[in-house]
ZAMARGU-4260 file (C-alpha; in steps of 0.2 Angstrom, whole numbers, plus 5000, padded with zeros to 4 digits):
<rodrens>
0) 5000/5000/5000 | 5006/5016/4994 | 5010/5033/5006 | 4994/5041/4997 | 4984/5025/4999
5) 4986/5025/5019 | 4982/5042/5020 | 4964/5038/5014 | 4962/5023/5023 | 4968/5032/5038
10) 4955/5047/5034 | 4944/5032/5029 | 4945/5020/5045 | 4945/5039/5059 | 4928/5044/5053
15) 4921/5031/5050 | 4911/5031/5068 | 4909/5052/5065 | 4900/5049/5048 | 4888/5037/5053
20) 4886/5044/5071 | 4884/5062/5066 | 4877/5061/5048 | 4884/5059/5032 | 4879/5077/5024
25) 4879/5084/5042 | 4898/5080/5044 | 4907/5094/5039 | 4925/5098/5033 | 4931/5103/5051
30) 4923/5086/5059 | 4936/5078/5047 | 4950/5086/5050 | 4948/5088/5069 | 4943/5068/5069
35) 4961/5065/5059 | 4973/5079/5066 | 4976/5083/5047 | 4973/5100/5038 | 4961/5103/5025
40) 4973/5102/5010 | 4977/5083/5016 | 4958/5079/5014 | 4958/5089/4997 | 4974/5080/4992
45) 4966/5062/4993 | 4949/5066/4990 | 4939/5076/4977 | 4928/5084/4989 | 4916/5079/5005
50) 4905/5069/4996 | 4918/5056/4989 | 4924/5053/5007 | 4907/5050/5014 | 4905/5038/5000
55) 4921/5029/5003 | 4917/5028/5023 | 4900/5022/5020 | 4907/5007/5009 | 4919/5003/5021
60) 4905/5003/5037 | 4895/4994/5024 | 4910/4981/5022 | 4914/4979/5039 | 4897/4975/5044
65) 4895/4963/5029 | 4911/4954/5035 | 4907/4953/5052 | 4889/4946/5050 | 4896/4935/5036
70) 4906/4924/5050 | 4889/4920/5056 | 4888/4909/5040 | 4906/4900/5039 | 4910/4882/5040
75) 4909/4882/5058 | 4892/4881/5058 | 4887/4863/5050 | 4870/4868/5046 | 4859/4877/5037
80) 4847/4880/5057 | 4867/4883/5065 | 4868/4895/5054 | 4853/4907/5056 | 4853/4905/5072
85) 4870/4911/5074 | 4865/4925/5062 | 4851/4930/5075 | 4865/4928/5089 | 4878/4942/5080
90) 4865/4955/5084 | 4861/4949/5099 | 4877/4949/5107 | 4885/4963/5096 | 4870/4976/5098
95) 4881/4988/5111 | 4894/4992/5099 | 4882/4993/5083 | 4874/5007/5094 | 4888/5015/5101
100) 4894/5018/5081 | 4879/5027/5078 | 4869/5013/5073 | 4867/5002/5059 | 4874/5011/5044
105) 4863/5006/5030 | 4849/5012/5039 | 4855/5028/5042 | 4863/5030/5025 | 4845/5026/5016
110) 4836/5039/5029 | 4848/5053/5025 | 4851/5050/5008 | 4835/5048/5003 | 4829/5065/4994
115) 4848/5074/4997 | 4862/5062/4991 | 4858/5050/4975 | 4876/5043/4973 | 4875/5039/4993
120) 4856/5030/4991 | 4861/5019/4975 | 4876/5014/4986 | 4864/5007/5002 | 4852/5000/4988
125) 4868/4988/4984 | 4870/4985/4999 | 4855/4980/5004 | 4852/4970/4990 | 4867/4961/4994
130) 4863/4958/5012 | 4847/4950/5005 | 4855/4940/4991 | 4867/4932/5007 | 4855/4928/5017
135) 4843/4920/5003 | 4858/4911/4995 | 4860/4900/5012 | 4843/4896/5015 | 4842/4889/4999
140) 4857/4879/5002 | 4847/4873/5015 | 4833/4868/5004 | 4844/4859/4992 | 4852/4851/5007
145) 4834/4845/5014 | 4836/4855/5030 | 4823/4870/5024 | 4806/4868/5018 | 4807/4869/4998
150) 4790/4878/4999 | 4797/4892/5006 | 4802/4907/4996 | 4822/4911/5001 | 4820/4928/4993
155) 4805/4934/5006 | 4811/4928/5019 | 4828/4936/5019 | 4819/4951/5015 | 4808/4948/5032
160) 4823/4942/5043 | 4831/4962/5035 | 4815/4971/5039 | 4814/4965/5056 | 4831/4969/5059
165) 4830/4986/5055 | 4815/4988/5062 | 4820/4983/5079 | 4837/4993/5079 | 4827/5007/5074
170) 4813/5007/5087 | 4827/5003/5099 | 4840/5015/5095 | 4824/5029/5096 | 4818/5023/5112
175) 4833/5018/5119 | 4825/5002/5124 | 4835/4984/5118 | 4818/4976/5120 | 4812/4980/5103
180) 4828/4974/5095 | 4828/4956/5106 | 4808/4956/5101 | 4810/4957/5082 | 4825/4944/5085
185) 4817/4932/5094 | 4801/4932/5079 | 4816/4929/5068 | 4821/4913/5077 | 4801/4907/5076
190) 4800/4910/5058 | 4817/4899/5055 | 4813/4884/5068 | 4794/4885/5065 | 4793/4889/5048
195) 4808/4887/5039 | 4816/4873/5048 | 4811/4854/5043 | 4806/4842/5056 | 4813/4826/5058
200) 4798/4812/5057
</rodrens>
């Protein structure tokens, strides 16, 4: 990695909490260089403007999550029900740090940029159609694998187990009550053992 490319990862990784904490249009120029300790011609000399390093932050808070709820899928997890539930369990138990960042950041990418950053929007679009394609991708592995019901659409329920997700952080983060949150987890869990899951006869 070049001088110039650590630099931006640097600028990158110490606003990274600022951006999704404070806002992505709300952050100004001064947040930066306060949060890095470097002058305004630094920022300048690695980025076009504002907006292309509120891009690049939200991509990496977006990767960062991705990676870290993507472990709930690994190999450790032998199958399809391990890993959903472990999927369930990552909020669950990391909840206090996705908080103390400012929240989940797709959420409050798509809020703010809904009507006032276009670029940003189609970004969190991607992102959330990744997240579902992830999810859905492993429950139909376990349909293929006889361990989810073949009658059950992968697609809509990834896009319910997402809703009620961000549902639940949302209510939470607003109230500042973690019952909302553990309430839209714990309907996720009856959907995958009461709906999803097959019962040995």
């Amino acid at each position: 990695m070049s001088k110039a490319e650590k630099t931006k990862q640097f600028i990158i990784e110490k606003t990274a909490s600022l951006f999704n904490t404070k806002g992505y249009t709300s952050t100004s120029l001064s947040d930066i260089t306060e949060a890095t300790g470097l002058t305004k011609g630094s920022i300048y000399g690695n980025f076009e403007n504002k907006d292309e390093v509120a891009l690049e932050v939200y991509r990496y808070n977006a990767g960062v999550l991705a990676k870290n709820m993507s472990r709930s899928f690994g190999d450790e997890f032998p199958t399809t029900v391990n890993k959903l539930h472990a999927f369930v369990d990552f909020y669950r138990k990391n909840w206090k740090v996705v908080f103390s960042n400012g929240g989940c950041p797709l959420m409050n990418a798509a809020t703010e940029a809904d009507d006032t950053f276009p670029v940003l929007k189609k970004q969190v679009q991607s992102s959330f159609e990744e997240w579902k394609k992830k999810i859905g991708s492993v429950i139909a592995e376990g349909q293929n694998k006889g361990e989810i019901n073949k009658d059950r659409n992968s697609e809509e329920y990834a896009s319910l187990f997402i809703m009620l997700i961000e549902g639940g952080i949302l209510l939470s983060k607003t109230t500042g009550e973690i019952k909302f949150l553990h309430l839209a987890l714990d309907r996720i869990l009856s959907l995958i053992d009461k709906e999803l899951t097959i019962i040995p006869s």
